[in-house]
DRENTORKOL-3810 file (N, C-alpha, C; in nm, 4 decimals):
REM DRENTORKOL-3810
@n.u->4.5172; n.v->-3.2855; n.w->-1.9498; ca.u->4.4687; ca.v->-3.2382; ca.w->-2.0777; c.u->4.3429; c.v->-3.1551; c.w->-2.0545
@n.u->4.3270; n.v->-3.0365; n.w->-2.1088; ca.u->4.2281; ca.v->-2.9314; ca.w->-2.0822; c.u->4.1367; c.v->-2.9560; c.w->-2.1932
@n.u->3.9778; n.v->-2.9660; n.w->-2.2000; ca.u->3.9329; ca.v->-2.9737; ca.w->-2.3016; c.u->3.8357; c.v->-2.8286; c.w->-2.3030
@n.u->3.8272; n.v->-2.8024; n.w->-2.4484; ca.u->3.7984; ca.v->-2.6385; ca.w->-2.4711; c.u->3.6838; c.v->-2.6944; c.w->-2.6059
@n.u->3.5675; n.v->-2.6097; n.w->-2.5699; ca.u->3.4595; ca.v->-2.6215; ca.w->-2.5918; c.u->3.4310; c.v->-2.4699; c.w->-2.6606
@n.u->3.3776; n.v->-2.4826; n.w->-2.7957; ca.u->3.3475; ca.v->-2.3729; ca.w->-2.8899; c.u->3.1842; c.v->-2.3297; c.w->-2.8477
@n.u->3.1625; n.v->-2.4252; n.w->-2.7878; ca.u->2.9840; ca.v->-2.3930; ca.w->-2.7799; c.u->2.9427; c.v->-2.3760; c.w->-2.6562
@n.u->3.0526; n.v->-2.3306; n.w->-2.5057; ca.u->3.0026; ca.v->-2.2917; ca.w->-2.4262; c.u->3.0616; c.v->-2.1662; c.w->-2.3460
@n.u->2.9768; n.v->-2.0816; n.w->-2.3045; ca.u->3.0616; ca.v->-1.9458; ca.w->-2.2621; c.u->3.0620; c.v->-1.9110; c.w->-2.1106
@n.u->3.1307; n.v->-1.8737; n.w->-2.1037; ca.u->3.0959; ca.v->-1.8544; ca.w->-1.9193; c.u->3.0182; c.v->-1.7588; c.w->-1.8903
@n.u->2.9642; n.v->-1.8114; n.w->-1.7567; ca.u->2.8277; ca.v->-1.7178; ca.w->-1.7448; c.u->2.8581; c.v->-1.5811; c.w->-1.7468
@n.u->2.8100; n.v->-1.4450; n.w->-1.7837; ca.u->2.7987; ca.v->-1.3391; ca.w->-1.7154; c.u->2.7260; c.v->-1.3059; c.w->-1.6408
@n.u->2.7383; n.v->-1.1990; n.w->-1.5811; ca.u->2.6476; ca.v->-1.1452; ca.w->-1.4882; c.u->2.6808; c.v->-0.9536; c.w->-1.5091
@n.u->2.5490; n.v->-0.9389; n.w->-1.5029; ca.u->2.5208; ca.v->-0.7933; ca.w->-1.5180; c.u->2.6364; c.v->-0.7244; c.w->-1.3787
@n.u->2.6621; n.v->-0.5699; n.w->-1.4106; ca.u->2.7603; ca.v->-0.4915; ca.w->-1.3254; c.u->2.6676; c.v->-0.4731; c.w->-1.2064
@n.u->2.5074; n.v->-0.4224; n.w->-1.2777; ca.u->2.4253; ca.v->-0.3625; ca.w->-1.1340; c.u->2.3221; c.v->-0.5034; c.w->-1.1778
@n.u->2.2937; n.v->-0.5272; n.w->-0.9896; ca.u->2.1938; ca.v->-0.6410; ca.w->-0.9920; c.u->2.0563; c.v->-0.5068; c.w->-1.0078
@n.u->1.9613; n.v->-0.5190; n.w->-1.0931; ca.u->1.8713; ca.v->-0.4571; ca.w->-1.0856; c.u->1.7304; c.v->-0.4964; c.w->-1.0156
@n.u->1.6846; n.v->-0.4539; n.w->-0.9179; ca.u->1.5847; ca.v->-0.4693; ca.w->-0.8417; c.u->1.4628; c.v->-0.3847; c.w->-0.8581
@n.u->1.3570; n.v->-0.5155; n.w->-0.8912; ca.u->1.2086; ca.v->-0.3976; ca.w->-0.9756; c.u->1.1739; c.v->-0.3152; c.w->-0.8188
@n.u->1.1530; n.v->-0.2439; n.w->-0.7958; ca.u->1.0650; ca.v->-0.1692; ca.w->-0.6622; c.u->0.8870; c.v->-0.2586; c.w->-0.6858
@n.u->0.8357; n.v->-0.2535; n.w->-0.5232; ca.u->0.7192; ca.v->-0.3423; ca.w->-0.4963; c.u->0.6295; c.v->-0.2511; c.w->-0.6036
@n.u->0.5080; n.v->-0.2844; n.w->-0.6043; ca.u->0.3779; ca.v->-0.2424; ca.w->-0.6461; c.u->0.3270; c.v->-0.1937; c.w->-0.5689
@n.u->0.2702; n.v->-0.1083; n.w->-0.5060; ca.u->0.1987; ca.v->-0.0490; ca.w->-0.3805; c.u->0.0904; c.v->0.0485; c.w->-0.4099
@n.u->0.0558; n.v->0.0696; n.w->-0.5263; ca.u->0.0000; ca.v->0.2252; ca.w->-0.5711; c.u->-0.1656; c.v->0.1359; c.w->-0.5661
@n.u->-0.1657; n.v->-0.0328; n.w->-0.5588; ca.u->-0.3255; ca.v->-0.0549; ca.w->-0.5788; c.u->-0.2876; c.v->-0.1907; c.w->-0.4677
@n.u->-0.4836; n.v->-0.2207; n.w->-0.4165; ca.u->-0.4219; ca.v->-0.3166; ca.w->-0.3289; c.u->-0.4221; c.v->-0.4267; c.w->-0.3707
@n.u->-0.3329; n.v->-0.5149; n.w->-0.2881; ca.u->-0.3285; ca.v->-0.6613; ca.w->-0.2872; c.u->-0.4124; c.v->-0.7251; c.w->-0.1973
@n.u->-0.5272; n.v->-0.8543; n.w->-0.1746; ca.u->-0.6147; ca.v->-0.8788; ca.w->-0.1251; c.u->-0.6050; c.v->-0.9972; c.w->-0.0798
@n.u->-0.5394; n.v->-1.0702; n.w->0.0623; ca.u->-0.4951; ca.v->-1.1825; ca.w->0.1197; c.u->-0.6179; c.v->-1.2326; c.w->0.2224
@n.u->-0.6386; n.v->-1.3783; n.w->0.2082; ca.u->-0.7447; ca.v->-1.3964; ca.w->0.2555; c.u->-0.6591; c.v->-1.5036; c.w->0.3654
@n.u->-0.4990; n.v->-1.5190; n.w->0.4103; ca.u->-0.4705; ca.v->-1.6388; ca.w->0.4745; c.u->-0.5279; c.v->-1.6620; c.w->0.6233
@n.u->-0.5434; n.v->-1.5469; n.w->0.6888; ca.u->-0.5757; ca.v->-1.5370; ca.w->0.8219; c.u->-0.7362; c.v->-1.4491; c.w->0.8446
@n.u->-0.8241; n.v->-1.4899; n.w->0.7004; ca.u->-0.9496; ca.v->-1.5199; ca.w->0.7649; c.u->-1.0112; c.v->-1.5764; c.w->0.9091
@n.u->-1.0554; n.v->-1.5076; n.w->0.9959; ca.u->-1.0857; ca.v->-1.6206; ca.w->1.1127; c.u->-1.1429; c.v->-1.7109; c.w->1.0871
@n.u->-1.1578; n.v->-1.7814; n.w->1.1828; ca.u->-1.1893; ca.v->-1.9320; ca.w->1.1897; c.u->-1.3182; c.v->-1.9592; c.w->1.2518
@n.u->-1.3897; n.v->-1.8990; n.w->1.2461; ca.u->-1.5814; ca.v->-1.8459; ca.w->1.2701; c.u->-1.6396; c.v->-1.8228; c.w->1.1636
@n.u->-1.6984; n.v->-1.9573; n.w->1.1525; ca.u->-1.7417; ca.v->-1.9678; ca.w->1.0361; c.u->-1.8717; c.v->-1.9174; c.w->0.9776
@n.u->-1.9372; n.v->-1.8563; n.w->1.0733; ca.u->-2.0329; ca.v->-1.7267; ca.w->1.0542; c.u->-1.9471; c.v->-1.5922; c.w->0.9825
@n.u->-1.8215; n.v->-1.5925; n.w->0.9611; ca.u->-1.7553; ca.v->-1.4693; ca.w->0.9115; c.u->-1.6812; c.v->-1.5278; c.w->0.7822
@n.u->-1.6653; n.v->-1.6720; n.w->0.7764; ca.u->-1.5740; ca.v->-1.6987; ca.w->0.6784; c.u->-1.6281; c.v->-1.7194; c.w->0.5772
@n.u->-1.5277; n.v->-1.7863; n.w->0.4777; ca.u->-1.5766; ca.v->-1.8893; ca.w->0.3446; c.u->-1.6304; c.v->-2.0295; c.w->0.3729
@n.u->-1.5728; n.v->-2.0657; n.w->0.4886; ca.u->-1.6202; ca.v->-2.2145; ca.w->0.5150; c.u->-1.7670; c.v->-2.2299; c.w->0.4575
@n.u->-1.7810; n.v->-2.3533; n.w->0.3568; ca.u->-1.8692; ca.v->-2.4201; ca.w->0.3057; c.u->-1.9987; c.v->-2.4819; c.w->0.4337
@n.u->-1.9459; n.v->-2.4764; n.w->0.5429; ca.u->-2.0660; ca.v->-2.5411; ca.w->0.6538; c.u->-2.1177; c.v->-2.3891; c.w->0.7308
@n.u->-2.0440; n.v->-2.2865; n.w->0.7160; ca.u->-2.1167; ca.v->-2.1701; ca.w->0.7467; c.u->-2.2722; c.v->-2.1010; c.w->0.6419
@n.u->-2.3502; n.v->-2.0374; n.w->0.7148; ca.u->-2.4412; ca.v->-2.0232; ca.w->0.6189; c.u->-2.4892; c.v->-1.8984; c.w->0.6256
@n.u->-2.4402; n.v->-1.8239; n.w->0.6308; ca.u->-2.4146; ca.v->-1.6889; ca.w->0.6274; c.u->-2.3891; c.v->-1.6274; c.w->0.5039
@n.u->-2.2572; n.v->-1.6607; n.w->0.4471; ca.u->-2.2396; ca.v->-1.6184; ca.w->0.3393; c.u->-2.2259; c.v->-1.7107; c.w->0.2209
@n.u->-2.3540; n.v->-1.6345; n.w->0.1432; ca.u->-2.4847; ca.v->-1.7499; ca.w->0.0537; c.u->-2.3583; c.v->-1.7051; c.w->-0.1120
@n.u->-2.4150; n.v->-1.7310; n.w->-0.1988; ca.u->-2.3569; ca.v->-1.6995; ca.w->-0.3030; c.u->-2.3542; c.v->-1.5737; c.w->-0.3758
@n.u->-2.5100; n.v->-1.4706; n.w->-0.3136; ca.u->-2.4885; ca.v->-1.3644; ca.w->-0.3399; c.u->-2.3683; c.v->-1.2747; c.w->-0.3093
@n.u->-2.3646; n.v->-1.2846; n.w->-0.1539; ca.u->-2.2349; ca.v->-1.2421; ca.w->-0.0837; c.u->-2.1254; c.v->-1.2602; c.w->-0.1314
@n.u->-2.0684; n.v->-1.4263; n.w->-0.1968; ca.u->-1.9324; ca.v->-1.4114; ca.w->-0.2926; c.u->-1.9502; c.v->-1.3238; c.w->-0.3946
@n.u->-2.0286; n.v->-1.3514; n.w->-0.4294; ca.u->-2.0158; ca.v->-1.3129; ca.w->-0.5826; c.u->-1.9923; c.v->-1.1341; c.w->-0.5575
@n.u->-2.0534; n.v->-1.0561; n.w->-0.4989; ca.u->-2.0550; ca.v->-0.9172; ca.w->-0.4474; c.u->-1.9060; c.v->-0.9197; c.w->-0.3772
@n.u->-1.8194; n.v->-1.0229; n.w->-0.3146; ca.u->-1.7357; ca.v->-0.9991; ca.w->-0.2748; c.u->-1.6119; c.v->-1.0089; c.w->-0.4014
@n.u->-1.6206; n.v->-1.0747; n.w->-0.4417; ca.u->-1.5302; ca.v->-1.0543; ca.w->-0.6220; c.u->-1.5913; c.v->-0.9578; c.w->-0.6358
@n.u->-1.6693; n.v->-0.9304; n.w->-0.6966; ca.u->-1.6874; ca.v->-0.7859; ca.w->-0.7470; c.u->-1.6030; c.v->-0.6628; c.w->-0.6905
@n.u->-1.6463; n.v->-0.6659; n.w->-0.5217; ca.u->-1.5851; ca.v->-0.5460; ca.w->-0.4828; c.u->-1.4212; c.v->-0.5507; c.w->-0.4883
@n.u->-1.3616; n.v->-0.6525; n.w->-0.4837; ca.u->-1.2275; ca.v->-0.7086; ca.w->-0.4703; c.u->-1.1655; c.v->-0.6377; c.w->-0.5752
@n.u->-1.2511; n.v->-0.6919; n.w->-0.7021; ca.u->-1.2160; ca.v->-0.6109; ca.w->-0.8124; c.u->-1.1911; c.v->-0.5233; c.w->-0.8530
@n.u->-1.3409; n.v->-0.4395; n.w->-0.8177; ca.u->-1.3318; ca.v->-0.3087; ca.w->-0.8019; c.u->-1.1954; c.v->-0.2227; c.w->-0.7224
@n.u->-1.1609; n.v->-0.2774; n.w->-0.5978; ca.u->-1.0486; ca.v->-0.2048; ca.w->-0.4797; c.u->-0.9846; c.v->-0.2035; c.w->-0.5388
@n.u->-0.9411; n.v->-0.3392; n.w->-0.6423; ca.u->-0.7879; ca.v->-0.3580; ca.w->-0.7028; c.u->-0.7363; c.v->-0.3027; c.w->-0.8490
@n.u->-0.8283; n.v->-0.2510; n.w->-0.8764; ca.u->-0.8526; ca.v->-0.1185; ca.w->-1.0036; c.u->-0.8158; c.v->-0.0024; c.w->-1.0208
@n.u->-0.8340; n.v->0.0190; n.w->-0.8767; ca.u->-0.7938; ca.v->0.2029; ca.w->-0.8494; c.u->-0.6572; c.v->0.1976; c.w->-0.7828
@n.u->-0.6145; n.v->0.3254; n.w->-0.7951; ca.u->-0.4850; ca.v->0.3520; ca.w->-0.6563; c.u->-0.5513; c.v->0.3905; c.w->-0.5738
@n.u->-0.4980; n.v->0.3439; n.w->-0.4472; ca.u->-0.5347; ca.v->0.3190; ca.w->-0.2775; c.u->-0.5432; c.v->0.4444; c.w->-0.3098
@n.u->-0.4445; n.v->0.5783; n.w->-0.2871; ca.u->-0.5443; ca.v->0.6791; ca.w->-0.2355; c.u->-0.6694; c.v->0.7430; c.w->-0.3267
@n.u->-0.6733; n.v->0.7289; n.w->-0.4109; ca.u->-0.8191; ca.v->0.7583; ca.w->-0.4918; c.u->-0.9065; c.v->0.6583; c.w->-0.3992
@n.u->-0.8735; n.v->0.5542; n.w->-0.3541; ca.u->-0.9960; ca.v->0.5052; ca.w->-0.2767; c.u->-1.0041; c.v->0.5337; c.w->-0.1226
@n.u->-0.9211; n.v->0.5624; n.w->-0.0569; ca.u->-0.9267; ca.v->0.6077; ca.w->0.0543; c.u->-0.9991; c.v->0.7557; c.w->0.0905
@n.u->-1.0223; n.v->0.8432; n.w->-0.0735; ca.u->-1.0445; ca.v->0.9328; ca.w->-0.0703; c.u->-1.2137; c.v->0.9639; c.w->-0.1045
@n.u->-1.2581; n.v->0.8074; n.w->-0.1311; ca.u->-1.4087; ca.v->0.7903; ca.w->-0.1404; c.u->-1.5198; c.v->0.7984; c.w->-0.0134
@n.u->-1.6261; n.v->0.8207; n.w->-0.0464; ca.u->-1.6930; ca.v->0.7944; ca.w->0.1143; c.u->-1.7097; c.v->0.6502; c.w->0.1285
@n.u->-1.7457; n.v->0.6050; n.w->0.2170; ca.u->-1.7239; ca.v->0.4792; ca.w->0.3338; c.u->-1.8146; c.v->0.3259; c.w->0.2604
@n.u->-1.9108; n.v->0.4456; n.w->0.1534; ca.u->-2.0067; ca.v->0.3057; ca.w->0.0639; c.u->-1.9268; c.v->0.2508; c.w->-0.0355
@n.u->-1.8351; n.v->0.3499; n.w->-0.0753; ca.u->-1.7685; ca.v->0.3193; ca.w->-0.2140; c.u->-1.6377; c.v->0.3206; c.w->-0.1844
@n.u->-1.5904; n.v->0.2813; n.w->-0.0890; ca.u->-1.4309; ca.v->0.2589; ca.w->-0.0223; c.u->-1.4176; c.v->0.2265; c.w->0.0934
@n.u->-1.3006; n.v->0.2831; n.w->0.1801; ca.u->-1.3008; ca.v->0.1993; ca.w->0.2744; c.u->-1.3195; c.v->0.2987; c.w->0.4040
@n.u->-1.3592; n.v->0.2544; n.w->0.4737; ca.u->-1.3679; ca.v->0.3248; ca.w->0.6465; c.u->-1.2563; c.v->0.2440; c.w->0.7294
@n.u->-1.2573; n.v->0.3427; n.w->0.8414; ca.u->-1.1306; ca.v->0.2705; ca.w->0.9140; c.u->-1.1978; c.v->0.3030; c.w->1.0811
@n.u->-1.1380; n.v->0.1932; n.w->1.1144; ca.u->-1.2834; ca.v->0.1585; ca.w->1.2709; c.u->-1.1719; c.v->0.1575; c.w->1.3400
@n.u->-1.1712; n.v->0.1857; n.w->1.4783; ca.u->-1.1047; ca.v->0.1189; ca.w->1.5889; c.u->-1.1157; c.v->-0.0139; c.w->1.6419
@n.u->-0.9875; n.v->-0.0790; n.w->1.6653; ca.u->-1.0299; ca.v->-0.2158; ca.w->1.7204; c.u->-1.1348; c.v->-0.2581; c.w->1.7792
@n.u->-1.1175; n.v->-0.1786; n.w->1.8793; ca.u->-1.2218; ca.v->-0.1855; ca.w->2.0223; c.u->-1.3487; c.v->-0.2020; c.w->1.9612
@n.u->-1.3577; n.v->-0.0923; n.w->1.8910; ca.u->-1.5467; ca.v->-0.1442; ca.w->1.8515; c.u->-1.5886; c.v->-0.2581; c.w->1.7842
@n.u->-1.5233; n.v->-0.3351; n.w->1.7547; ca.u->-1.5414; ca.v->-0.4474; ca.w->1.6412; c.u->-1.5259; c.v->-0.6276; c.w->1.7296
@n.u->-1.6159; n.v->-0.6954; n.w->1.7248; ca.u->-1.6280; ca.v->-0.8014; ca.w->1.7879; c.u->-1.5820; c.v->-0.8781; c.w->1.7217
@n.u->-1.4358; n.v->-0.8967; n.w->1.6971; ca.u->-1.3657; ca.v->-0.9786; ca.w->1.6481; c.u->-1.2505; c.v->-1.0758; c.w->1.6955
@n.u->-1.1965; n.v->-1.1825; n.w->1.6405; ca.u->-1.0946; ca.v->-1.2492; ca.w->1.6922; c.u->-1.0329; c.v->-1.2509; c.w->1.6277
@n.u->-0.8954; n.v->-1.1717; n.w->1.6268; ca.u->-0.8159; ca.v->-1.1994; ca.w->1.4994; c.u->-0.7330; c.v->-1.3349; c.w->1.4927
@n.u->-0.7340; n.v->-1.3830; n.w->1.3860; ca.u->-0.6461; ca.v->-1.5287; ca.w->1.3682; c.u->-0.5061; c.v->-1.5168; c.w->1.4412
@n.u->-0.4629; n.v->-1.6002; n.w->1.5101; ca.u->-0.3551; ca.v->-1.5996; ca.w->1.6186; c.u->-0.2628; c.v->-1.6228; c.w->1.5545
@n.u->-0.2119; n.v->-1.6986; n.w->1.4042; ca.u->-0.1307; ca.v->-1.6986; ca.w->1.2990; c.u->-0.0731; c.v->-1.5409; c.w->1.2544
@n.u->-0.1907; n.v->-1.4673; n.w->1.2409; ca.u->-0.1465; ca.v->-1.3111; ca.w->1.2245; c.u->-0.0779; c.v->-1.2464; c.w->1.2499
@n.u->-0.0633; n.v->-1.3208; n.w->1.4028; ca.u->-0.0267; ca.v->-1.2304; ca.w->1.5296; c.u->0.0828; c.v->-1.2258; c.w->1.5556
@n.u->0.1147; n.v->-1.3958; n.w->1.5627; ca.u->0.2302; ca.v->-1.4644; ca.w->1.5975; c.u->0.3048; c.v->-1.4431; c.w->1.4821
@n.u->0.3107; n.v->-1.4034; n.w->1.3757; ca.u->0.3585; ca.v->-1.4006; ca.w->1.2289; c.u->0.4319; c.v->-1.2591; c.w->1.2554
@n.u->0.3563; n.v->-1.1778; n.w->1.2997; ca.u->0.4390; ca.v->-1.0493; ca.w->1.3410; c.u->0.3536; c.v->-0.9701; c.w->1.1960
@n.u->0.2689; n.v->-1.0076; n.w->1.1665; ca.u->0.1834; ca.v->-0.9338; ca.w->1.0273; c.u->0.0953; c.v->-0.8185; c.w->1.1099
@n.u->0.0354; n.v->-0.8214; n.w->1.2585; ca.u->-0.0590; ca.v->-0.7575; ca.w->1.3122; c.u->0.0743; c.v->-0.6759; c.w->1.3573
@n.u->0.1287; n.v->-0.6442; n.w->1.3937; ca.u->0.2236; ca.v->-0.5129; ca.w->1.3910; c.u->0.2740; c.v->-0.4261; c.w->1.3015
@n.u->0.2903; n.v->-0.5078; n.w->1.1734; ca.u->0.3299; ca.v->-0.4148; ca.w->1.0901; c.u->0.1720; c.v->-0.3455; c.w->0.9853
@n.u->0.0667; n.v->-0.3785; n.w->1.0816; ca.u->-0.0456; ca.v->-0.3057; ca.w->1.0004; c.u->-0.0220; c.v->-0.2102; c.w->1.0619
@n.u->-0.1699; n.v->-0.0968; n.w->1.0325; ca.u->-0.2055; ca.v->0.0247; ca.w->1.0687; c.u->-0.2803; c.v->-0.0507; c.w->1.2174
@n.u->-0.2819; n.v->0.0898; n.w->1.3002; ca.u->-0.3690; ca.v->0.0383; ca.w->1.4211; c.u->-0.5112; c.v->0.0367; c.w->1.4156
@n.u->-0.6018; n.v->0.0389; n.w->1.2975; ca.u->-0.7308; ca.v->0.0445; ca.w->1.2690; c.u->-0.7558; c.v->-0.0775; c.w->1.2040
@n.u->-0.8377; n.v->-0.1228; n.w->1.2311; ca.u->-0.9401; ca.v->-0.2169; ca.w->1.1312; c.u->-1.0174; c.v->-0.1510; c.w->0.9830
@n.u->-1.0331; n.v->-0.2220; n.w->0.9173; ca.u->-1.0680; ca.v->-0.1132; ca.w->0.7710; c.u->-1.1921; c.v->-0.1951; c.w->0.7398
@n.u->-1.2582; n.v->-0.1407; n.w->0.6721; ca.u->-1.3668; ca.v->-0.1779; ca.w->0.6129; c.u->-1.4377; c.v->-0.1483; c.w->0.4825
@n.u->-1.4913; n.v->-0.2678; n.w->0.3960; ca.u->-1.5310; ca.v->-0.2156; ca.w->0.2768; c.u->-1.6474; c.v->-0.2695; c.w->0.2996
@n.u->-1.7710; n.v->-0.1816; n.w->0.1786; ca.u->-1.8803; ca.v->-0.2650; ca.w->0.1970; c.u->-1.8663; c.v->-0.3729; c.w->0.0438
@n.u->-2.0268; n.v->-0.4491; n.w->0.0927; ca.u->-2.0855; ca.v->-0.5205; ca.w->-0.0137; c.u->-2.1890; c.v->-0.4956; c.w->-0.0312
@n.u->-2.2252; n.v->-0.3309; n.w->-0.0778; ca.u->-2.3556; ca.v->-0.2852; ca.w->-0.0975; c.u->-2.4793; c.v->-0.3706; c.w->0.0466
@n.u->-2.5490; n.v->-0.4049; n.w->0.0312; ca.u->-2.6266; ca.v->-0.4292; ca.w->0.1703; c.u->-2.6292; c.v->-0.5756; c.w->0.2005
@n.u->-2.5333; n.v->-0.6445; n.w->0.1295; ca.u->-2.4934; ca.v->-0.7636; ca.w->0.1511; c.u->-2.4014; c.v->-0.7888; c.w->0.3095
@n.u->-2.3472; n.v->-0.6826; n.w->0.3286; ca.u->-2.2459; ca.v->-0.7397; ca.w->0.4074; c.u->-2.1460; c.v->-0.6099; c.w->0.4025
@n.u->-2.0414; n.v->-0.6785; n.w->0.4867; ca.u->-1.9198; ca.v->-0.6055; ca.w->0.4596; c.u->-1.7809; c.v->-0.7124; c.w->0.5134
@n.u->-1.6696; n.v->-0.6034; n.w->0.4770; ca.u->-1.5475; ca.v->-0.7076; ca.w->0.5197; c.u->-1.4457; c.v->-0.6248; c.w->0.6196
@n.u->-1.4165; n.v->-0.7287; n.w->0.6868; ca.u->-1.3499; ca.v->-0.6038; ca.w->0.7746; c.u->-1.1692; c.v->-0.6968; c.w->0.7665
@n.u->-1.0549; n.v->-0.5960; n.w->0.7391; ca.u->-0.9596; ca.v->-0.6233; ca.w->0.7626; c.u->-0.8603; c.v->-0.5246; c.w->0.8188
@n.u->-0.7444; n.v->-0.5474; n.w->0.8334; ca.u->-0.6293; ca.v->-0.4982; ca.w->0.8571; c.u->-0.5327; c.v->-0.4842; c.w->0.7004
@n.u->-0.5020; n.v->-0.3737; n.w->0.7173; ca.u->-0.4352; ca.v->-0.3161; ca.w->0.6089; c.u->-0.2307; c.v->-0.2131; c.w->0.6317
@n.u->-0.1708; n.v->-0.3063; n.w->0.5438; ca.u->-0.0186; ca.v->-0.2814; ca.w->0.5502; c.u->-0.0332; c.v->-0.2143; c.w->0.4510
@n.u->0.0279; n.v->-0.0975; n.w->0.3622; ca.u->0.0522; ca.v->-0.0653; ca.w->0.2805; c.u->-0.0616; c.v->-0.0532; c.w->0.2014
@n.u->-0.0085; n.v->-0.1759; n.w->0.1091; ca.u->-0.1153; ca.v->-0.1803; ca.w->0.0005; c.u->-0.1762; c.v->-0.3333; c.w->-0.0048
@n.u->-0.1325; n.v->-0.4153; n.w->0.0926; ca.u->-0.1793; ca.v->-0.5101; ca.w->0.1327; c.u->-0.3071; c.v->-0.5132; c.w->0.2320
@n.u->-0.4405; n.v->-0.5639; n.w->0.1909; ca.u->-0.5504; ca.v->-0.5595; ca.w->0.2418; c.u->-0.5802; c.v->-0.7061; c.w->0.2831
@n.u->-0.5320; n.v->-0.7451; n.w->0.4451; ca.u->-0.5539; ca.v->-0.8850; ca.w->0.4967; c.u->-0.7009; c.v->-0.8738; c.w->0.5462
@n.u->-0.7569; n.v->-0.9797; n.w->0.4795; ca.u->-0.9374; ca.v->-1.0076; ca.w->0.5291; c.u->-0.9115; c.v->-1.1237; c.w->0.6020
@n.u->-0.9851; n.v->-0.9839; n.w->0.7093; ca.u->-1.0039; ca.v->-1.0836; ca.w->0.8257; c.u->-1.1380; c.v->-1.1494; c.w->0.8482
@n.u->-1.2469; n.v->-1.0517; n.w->0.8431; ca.u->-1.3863; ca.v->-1.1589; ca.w->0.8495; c.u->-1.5006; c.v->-1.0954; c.w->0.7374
@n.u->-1.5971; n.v->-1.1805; n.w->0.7368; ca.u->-1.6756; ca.v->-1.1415; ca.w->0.6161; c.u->-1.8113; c.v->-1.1209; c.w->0.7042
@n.u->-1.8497; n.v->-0.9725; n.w->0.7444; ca.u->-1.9709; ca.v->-0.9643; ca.w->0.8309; c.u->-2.1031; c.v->-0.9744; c.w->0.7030
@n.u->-2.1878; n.v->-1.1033; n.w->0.6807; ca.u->-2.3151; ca.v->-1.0832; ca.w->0.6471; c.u->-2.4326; c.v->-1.0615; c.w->0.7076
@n.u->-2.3702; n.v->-1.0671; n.w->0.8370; ca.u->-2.5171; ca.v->-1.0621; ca.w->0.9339; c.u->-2.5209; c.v->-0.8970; c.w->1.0083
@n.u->-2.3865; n.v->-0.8609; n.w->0.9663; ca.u->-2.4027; ca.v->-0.7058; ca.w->1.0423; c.u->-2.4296; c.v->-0.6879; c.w->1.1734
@n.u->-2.3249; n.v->-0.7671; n.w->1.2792; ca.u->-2.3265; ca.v->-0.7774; ca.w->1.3937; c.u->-2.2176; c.v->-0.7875; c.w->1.4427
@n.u->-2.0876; n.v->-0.7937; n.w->1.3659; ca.u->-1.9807; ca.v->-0.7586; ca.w->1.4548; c.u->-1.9266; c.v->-0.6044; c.w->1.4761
@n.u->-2.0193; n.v->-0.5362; n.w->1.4351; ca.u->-2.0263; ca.v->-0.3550; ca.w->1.4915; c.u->-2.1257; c.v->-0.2729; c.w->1.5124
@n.u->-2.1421; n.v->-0.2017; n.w->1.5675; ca.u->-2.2213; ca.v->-0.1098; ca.w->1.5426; c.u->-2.2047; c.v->-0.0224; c.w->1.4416
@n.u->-2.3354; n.v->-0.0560; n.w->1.3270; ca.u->-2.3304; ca.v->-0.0261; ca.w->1.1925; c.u->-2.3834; c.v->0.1488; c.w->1.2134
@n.u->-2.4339; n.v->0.2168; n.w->1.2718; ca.u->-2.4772; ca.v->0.2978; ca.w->1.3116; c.u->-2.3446; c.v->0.4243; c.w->1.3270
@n.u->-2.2279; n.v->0.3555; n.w->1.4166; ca.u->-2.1456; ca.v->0.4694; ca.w->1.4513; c.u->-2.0579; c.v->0.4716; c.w->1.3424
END
């Protein structure tokens, strides 16, 4: 005996599966593979970066994620981003990064934004994805000069 039901319909499904395209025109700002030097990080036992420094770092976050990347790429280096060579930068990148296969599919530069004379941040950048890697407040993992 078949029982037939007035109040239920079989599913449909659309002809075309429609797929939104990514967001890429502003960045996205990932903090998972912060290093683990806690002179560069968020860590609460580091003392480096005081509360002025967050707070300037939301701000600028904000700010990046406002504009389209190339309007900001197209700023000078105070009010956007610079792009460094590895080599010059005394850094360790998180070995999660690495092993993740995320440090290949960046650009081969390190990038950098400031925090007005607070600091700055230095990451690796995919697209429109901006991975922060360390938070320089002491202005010693480069030569700020070149």
């Amino acid at each position: 005996m078949k029982i037939k039901s007035n109040n239920f319909n079989s599913p449909s499904f659309p002809k075309e599966t429609k797929i939104k395209p990514h967001h890429t025109s502003r960045f996205a700002f990932n903090f998972s593979f912060l290093t683990k030097e806690s002179k560069y990080n968020l860590d609460s036992r580091g003392n480096t970066i005081n509360k002025k420094v967050r707070l300037k770092l939301l701000e600028r976050i904000y700010q990046l994620s406002q504009e389209d990347i190339v309007r900001i790429l197209g700023l000078n280096k105070k009010q956007g981003l610079e792009k460094i060579p590895e080599e010059k930068v005394r850094l360790r990148i998180h070995s999660d990064f690495k092993s993740s296969n995320r440090y290949k599919e960046c650009d081969d530069y390190l990038w950098v934004f400031r925090l007005a004379n607070l600091g700055r941040v230095i990451g690796k950048k995919n697209d429109n994805i901006f991975y922060v890697m360390s938070i320089d407040a002491s202005f010693d993992q480069y030569d700020h000069g070149s």
